[in-house]
mmCIF file of the N, C-alpha and C atoms, coordinates in Angstrom:
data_MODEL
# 
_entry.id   MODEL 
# 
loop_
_atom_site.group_PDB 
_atom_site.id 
_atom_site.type_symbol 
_atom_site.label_atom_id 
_atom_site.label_alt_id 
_atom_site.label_comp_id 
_atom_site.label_asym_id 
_atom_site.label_entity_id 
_atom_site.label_seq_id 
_atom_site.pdbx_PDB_ins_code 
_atom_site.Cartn_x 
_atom_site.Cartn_y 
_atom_site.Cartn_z 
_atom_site.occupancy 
_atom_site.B_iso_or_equiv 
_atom_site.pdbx_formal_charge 
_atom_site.auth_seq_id 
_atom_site.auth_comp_id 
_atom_site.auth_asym_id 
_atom_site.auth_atom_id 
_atom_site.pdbx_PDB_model_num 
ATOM 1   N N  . UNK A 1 1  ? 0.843  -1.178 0.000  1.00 0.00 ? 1  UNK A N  1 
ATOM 2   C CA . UNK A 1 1  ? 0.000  0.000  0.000  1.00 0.00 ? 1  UNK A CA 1 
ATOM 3   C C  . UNK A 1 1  ? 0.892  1.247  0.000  1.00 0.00 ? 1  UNK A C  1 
ATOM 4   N N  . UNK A 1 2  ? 0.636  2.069  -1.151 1.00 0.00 ? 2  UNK A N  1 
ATOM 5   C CA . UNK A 1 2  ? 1.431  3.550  -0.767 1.00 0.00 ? 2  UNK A CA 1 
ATOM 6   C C  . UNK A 1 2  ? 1.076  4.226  0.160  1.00 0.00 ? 2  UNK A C  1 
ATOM 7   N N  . UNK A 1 3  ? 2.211  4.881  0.928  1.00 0.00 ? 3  UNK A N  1 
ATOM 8   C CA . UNK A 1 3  ? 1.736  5.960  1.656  1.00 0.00 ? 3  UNK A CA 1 
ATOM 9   C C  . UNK A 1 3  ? 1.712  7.432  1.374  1.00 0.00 ? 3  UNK A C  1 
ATOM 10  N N  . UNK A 1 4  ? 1.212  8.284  1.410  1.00 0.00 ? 4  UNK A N  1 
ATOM 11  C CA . UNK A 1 4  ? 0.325  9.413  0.897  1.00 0.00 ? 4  UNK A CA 1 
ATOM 12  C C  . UNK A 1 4  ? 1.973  10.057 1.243  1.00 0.00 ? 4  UNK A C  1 
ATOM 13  N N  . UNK A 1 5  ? 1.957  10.829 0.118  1.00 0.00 ? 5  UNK A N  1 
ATOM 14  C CA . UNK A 1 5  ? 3.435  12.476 0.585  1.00 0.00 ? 5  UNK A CA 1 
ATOM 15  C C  . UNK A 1 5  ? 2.937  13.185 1.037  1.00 0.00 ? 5  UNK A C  1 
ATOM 16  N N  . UNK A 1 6  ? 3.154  13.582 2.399  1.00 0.00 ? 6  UNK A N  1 
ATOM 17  C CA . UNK A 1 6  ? 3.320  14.979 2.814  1.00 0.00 ? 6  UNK A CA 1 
ATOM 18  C C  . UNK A 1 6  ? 3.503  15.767 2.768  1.00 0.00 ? 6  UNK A C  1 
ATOM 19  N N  . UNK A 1 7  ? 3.223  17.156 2.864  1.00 0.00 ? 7  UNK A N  1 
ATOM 20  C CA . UNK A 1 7  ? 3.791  18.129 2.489  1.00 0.00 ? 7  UNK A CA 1 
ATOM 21  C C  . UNK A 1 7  ? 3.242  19.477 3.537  1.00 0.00 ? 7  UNK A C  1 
ATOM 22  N N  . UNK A 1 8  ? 3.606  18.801 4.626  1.00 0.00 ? 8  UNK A N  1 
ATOM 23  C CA . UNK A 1 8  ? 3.114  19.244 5.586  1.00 0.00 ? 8  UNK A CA 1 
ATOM 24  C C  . UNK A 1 8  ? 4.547  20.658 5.948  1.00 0.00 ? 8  UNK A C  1 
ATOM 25  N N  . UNK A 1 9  ? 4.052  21.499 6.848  1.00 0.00 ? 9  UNK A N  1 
ATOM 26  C CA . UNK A 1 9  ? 5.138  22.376 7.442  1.00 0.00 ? 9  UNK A CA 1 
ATOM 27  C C  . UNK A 1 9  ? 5.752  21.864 8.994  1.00 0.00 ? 9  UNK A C  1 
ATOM 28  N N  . UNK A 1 10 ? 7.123  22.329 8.606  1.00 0.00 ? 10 UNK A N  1 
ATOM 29  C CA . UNK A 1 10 ? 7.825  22.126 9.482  1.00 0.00 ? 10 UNK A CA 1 
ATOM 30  C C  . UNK A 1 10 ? 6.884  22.724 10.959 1.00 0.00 ? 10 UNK A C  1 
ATOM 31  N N  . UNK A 1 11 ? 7.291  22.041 12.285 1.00 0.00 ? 11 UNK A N  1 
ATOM 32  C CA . UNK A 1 11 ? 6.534  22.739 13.602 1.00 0.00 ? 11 UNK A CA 1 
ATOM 33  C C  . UNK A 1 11 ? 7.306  24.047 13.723 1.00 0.00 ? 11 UNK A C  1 
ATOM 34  N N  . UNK A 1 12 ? 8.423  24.559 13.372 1.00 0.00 ? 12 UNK A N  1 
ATOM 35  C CA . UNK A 1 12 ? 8.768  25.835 13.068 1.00 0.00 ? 12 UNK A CA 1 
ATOM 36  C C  . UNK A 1 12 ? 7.998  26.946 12.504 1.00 0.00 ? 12 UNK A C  1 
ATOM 37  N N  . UNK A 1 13 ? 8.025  26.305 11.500 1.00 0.00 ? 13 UNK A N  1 
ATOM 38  C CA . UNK A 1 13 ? 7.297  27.222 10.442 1.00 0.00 ? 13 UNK A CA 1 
ATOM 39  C C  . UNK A 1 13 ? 5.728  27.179 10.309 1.00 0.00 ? 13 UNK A C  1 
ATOM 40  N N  . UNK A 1 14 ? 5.127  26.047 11.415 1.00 0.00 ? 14 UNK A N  1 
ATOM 41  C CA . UNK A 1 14 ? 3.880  26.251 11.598 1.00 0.00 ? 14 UNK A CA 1 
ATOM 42  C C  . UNK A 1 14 ? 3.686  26.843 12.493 1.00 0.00 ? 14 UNK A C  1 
ATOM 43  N N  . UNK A 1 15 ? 4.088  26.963 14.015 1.00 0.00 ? 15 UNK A N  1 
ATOM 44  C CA . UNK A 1 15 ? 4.057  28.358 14.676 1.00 0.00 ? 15 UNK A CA 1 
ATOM 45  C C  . UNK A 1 15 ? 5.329  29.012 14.605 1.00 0.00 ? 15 UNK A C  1 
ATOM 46  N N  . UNK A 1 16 ? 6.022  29.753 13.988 1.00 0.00 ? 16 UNK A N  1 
ATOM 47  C CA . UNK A 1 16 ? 6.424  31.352 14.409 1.00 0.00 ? 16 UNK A CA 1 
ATOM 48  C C  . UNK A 1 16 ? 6.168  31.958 14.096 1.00 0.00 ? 16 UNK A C  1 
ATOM 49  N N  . UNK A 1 17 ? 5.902  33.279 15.059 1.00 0.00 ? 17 UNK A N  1 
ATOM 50  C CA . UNK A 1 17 ? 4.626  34.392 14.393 1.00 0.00 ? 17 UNK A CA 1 
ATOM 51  C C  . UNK A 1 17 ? 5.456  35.305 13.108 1.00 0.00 ? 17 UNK A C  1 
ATOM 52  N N  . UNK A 1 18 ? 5.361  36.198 12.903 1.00 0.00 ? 18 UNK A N  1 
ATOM 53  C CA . UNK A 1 18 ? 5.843  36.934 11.623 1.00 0.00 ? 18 UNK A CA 1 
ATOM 54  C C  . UNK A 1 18 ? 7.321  37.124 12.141 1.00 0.00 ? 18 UNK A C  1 
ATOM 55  N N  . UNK A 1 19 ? 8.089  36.966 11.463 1.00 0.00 ? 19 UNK A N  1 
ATOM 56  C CA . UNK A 1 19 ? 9.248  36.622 11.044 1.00 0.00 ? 19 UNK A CA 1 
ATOM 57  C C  . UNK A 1 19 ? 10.156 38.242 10.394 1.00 0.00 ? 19 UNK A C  1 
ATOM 58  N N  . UNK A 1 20 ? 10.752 39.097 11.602 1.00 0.00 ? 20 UNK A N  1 
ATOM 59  C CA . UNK A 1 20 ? 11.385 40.217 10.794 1.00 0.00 ? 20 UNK A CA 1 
ATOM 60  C C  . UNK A 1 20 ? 11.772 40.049 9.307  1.00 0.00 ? 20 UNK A C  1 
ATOM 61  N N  . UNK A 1 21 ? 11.971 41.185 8.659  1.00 0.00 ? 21 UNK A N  1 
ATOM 62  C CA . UNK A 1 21 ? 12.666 41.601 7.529  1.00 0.00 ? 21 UNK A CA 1 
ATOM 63  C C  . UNK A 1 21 ? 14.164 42.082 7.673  1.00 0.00 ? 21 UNK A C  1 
ATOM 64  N N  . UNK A 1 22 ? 15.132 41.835 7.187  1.00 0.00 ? 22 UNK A N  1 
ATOM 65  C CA . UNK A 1 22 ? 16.170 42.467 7.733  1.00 0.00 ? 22 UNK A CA 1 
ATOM 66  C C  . UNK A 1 22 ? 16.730 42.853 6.352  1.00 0.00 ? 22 UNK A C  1 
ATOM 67  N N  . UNK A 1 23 ? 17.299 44.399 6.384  1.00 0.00 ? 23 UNK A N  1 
ATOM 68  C CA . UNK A 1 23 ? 17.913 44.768 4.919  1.00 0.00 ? 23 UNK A CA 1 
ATOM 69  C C  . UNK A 1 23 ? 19.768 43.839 4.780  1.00 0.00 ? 23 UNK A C  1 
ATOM 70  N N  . UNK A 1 24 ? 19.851 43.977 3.570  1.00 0.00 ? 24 UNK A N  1 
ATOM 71  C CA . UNK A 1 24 ? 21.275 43.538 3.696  1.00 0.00 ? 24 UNK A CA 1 
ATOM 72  C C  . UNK A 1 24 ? 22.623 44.627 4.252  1.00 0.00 ? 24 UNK A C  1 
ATOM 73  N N  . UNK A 1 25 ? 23.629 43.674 4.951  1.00 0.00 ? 25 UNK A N  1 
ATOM 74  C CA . UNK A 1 25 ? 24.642 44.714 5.711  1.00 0.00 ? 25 UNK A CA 1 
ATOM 75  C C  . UNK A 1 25 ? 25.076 45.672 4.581  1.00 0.00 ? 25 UNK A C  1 
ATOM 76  N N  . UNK A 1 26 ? 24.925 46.439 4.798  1.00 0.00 ? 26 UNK A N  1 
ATOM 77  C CA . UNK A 1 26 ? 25.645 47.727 3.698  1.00 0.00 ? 26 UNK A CA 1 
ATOM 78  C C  . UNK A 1 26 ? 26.735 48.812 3.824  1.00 0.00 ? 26 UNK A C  1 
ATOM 79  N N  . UNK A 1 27 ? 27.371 48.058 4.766  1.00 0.00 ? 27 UNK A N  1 
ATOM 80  C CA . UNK A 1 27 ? 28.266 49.251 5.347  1.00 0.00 ? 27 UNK A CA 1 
ATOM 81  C C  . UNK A 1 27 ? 29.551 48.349 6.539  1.00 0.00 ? 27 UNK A C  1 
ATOM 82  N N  . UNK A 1 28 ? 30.861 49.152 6.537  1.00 0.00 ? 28 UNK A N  1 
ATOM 83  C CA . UNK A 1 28 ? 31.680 48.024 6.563  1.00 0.00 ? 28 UNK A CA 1 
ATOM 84  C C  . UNK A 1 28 ? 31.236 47.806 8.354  1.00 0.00 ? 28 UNK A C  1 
ATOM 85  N N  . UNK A 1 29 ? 31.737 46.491 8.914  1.00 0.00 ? 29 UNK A N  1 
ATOM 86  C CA . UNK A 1 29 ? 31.503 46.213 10.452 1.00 0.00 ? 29 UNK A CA 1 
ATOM 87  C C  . UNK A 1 29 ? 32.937 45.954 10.969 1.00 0.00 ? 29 UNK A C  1 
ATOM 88  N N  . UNK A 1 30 ? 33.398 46.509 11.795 1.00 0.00 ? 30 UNK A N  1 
ATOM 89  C CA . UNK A 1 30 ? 34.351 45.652 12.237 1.00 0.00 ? 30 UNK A CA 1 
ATOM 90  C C  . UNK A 1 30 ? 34.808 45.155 13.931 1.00 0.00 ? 30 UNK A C  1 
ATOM 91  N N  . UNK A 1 31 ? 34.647 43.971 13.666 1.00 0.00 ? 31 UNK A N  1 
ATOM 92  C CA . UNK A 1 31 ? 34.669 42.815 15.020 1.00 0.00 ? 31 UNK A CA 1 
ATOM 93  C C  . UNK A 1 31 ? 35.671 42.099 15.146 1.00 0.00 ? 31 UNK A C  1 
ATOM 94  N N  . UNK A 1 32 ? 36.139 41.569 16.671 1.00 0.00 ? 32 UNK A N  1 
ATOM 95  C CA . UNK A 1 32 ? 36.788 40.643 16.616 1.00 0.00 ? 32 UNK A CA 1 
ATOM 96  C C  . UNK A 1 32 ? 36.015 39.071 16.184 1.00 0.00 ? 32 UNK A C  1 
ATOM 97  N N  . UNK A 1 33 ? 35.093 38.765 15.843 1.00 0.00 ? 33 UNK A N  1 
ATOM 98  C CA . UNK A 1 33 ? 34.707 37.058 15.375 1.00 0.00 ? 33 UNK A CA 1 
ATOM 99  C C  . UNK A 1 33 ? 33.581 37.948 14.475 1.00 0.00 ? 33 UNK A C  1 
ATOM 100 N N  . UNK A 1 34 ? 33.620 37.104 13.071 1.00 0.00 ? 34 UNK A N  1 
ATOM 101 C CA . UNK A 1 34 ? 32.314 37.096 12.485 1.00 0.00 ? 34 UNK A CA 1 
ATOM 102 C C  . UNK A 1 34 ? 31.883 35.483 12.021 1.00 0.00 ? 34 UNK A C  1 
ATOM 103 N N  . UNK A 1 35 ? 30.524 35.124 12.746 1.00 0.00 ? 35 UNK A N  1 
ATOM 104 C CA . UNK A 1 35 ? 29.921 33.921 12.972 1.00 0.00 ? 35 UNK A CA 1 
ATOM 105 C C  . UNK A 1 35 ? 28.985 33.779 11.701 1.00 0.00 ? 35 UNK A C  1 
ATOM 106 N N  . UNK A 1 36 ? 29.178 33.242 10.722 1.00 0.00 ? 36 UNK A N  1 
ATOM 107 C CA . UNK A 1 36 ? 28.623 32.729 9.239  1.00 0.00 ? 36 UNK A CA 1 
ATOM 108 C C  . UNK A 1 36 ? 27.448 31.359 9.392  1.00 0.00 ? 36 UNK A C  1 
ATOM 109 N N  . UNK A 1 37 ? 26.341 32.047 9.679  1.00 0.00 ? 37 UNK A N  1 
ATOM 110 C CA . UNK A 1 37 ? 25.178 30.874 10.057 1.00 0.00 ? 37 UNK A CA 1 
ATOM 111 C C  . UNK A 1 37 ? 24.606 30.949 11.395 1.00 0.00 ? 37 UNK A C  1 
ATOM 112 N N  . UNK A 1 38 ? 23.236 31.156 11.468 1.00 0.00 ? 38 UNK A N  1 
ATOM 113 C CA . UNK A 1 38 ? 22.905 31.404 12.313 1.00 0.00 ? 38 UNK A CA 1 
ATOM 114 C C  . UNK A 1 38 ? 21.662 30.308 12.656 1.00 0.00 ? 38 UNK A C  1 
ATOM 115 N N  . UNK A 1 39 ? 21.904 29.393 12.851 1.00 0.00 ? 39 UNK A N  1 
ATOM 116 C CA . UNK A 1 39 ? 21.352 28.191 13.127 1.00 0.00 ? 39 UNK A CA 1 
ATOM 117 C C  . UNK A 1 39 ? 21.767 27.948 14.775 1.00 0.00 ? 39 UNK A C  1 
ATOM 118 N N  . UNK A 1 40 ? 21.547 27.019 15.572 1.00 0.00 ? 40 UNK A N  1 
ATOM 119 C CA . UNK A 1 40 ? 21.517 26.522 16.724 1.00 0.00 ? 40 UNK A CA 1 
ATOM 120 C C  . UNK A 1 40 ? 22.730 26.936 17.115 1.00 0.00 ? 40 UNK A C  1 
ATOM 121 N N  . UNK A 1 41 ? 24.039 26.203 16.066 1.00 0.00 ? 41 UNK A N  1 
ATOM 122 C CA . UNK A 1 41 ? 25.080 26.313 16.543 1.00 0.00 ? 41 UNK A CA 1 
ATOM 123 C C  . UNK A 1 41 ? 25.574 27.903 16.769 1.00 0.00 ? 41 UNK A C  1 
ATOM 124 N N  . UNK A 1 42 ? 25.888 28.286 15.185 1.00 0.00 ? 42 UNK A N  1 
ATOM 125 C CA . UNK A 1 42 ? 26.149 29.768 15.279 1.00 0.00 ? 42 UNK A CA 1 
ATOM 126 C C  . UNK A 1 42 ? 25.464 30.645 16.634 1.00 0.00 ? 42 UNK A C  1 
ATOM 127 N N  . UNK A 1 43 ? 24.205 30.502 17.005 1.00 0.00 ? 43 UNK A N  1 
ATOM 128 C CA . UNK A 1 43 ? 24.005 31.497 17.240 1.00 0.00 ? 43 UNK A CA 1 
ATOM 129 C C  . UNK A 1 43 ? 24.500 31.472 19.272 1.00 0.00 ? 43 UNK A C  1 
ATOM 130 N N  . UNK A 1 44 ? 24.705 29.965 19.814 1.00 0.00 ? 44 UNK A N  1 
ATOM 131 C CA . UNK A 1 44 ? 25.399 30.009 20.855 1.00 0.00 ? 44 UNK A CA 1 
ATOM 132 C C  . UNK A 1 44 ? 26.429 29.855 20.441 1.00 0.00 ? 44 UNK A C  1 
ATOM 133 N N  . UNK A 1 45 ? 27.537 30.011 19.273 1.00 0.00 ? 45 UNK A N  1 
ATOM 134 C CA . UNK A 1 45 ? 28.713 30.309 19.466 1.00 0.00 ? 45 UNK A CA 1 
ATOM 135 C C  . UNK A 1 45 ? 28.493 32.064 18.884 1.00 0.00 ? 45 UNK A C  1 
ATOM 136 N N  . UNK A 1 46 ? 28.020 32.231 18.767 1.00 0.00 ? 46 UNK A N  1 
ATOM 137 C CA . UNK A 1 46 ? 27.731 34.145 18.847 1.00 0.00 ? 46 UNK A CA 1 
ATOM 138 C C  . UNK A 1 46 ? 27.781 34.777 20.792 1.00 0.00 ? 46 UNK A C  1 
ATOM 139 N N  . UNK A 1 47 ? 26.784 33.704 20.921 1.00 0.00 ? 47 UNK A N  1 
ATOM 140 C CA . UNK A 1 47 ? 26.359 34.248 22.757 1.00 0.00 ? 47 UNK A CA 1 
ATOM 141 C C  . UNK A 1 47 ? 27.197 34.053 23.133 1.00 0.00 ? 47 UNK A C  1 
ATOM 142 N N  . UNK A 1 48 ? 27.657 33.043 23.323 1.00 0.00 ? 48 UNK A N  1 
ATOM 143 C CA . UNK A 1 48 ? 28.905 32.617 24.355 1.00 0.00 ? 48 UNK A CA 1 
ATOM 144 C C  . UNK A 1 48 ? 30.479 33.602 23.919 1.00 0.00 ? 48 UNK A C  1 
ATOM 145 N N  . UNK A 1 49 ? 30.345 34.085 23.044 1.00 0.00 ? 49 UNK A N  1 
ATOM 146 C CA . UNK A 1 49 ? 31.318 34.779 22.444 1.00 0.00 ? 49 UNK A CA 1 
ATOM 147 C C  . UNK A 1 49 ? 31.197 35.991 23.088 1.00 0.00 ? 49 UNK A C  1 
ATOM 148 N N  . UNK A 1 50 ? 30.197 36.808 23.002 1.00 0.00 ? 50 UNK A N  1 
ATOM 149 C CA . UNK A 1 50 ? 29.659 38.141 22.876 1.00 0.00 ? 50 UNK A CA 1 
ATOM 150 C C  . UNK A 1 50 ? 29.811 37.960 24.847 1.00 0.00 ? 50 UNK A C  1 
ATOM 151 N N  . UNK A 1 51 ? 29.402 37.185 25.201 1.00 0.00 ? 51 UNK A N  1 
ATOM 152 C CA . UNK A 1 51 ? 29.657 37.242 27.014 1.00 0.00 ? 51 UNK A CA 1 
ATOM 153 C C  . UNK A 1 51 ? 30.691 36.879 27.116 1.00 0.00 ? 51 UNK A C  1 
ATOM 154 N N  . UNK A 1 52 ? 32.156 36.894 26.925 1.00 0.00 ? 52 UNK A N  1 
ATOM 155 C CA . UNK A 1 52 ? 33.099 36.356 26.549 1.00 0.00 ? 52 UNK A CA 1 
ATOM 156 C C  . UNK A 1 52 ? 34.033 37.445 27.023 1.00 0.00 ? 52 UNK A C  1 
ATOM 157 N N  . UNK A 1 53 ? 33.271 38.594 26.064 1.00 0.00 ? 53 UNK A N  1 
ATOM 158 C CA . UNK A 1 53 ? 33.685 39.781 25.721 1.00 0.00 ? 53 UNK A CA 1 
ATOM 159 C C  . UNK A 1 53 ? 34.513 40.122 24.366 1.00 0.00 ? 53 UNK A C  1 
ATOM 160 N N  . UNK A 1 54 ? 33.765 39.405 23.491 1.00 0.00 ? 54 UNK A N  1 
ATOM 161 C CA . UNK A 1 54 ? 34.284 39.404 22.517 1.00 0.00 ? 54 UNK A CA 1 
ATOM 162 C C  . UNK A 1 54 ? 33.545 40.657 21.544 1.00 0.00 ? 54 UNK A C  1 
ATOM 163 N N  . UNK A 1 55 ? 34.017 41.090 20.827 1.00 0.00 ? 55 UNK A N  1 
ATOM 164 C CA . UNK A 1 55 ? 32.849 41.907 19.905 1.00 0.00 ? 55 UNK A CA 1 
ATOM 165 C C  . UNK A 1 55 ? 32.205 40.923 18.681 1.00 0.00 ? 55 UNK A C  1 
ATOM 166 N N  . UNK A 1 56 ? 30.769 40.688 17.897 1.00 0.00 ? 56 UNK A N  1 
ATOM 167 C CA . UNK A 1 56 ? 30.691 39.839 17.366 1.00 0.00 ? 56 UNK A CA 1 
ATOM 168 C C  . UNK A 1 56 ? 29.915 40.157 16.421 1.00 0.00 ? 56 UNK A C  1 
ATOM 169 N N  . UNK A 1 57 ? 29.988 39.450 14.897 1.00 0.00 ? 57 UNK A N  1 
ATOM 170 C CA . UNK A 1 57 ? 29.396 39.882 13.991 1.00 0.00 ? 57 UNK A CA 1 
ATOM 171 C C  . UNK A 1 57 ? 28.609 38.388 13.726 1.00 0.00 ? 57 UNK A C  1 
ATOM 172 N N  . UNK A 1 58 ? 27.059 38.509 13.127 1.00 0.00 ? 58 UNK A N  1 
ATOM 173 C CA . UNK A 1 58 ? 26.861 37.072 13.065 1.00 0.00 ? 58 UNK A CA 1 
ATOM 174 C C  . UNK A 1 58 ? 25.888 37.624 11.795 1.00 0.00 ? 58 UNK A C  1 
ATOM 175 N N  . UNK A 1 59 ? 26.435 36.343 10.919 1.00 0.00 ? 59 UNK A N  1 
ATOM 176 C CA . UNK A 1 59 ? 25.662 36.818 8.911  1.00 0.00 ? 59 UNK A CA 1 
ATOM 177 C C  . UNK A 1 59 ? 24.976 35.521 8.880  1.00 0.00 ? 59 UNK A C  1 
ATOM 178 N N  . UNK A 1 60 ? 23.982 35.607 8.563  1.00 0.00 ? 60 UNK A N  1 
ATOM 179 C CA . UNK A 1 60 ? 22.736 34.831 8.053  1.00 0.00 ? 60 UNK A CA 1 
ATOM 180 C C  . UNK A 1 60 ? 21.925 35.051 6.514  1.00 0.00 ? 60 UNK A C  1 
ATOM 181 N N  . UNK A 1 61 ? 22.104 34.179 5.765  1.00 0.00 ? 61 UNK A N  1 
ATOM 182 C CA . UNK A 1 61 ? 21.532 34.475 4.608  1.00 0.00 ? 61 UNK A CA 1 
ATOM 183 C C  . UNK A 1 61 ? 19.474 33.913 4.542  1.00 0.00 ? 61 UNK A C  1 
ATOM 184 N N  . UNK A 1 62 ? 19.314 32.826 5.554  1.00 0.00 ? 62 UNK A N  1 
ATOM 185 C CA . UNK A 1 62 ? 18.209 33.007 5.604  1.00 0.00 ? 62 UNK A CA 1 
ATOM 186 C C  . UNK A 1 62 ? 17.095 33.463 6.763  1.00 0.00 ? 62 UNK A C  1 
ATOM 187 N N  . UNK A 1 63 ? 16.616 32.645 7.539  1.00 0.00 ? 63 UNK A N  1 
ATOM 188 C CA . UNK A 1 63 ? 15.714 32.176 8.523  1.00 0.00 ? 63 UNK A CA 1 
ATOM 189 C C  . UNK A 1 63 ? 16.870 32.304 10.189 1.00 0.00 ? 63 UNK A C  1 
ATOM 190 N N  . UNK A 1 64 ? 16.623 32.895 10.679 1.00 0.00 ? 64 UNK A N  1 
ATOM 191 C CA . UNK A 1 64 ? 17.408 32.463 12.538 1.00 0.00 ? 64 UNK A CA 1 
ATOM 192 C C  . UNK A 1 64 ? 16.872 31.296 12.900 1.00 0.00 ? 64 UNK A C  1 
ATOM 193 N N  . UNK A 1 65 ? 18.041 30.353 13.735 1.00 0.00 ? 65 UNK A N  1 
ATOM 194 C CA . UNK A 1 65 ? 18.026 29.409 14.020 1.00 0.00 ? 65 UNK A CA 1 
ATOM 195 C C  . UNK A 1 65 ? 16.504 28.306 13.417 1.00 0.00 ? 65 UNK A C  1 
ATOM 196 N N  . UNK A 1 66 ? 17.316 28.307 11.993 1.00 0.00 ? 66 UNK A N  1 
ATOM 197 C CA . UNK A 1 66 ? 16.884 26.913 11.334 1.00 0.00 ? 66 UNK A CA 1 
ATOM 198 C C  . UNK A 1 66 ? 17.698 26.385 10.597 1.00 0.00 ? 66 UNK A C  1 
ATOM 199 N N  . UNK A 1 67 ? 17.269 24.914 10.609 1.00 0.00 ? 67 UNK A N  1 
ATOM 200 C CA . UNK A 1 67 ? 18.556 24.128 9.845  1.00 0.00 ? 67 UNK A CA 1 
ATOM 201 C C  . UNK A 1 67 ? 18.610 24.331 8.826  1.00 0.00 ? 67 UNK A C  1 
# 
């Protein structure tokens, strides 16, 4: 028997409420760490950085913390 495809939404993306807009960086930054991905990992190696006392830059091309 086949089973039917899904195409259901992620539990993420079925509740989070509206989701900022963010423009792109346009102007130079400068930090000691810049953190490329902002998923689970990135974004506690951003925190733990930033309480650290680090200064920190963190670039995301899509969604915060999703895989």
């Amino acid at each position: 028997m086949a089973h039917p495809i899904h195409n259901s939404l992620t539990w993420y993306d079925a509740t989070v409420s509206d989701r900022p807009v963010f423009t792109p960086l346009g102007e130079r930054v400068v930090a000691d760490i810049c953190v490329i991905g902002a998923g689970l990992a990135g974004l506690t190696a951003a925190l733990e950085l930033a309480r650290g006392g680090r200064s920190v830059v963190l670039l995301e091309a899509g969604t915060l913390a999703c895989s």
